[in-house]
N, C-alpha and C positions, 0 to 999 in steps of 0.2 A: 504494500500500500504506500504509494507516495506520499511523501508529506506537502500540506502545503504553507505550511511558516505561519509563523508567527507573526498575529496582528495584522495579516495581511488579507483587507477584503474580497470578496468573492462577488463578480457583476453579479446584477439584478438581471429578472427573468429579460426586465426590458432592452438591459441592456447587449443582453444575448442575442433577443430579439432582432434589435437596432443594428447589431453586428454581421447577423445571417444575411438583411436584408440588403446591407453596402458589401456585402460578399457578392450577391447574386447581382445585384445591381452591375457592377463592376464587371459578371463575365456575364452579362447579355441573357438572362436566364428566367423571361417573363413567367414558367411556369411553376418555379420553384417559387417565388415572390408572390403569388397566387395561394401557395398554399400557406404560407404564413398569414398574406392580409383576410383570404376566405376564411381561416378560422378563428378569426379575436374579435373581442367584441367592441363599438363601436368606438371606445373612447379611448382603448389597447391601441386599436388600427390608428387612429390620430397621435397617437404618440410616439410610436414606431415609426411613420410616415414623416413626421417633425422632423424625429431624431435622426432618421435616414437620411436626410434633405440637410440637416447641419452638418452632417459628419461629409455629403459630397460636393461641400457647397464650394469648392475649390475644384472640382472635376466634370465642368460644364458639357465636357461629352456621352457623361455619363447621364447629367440630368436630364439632358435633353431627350436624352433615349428611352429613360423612364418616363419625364411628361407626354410623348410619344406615344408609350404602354397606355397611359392611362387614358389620354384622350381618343384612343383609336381601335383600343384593341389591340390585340396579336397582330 
């Protein structure tokens, strides 16, 4: 069993969340990103969606691709 030290915190669900979603973001993966945002509920989905959008708010290729996703469809 590994350890994992001392005093040192563990992300929140969200921000696990947050993490999956600029993962998939990043490699172009509208179906995986589907299954995160189709199952939370609606106030999750807006937080995650925030928090996605901070963390690529310096990778305008990326964003684009996902406002893209959302407004269009597959």
């Amino acid at each position: 069993m590994a350890s994992r030290g001392f005093g040192k915190t563990q992300p929140t669900k969200l921000d696990q969340l947050i993490g999956q979603a600029v993962d998939y973001s990043r490699r172009r993966e509208p179906e995986a990103l589907d299954k995160i945002f189709d199952n939370l509920p609606v106030e999750m989905n807006n937080k995650v969606l925030k928090g996605t959008l901070r963390e690529l708010n310096k990778d305008i290729d990326t964003i684009s691709w996902r406002a893209r996703i959302l407004r269009f469809g597959n």
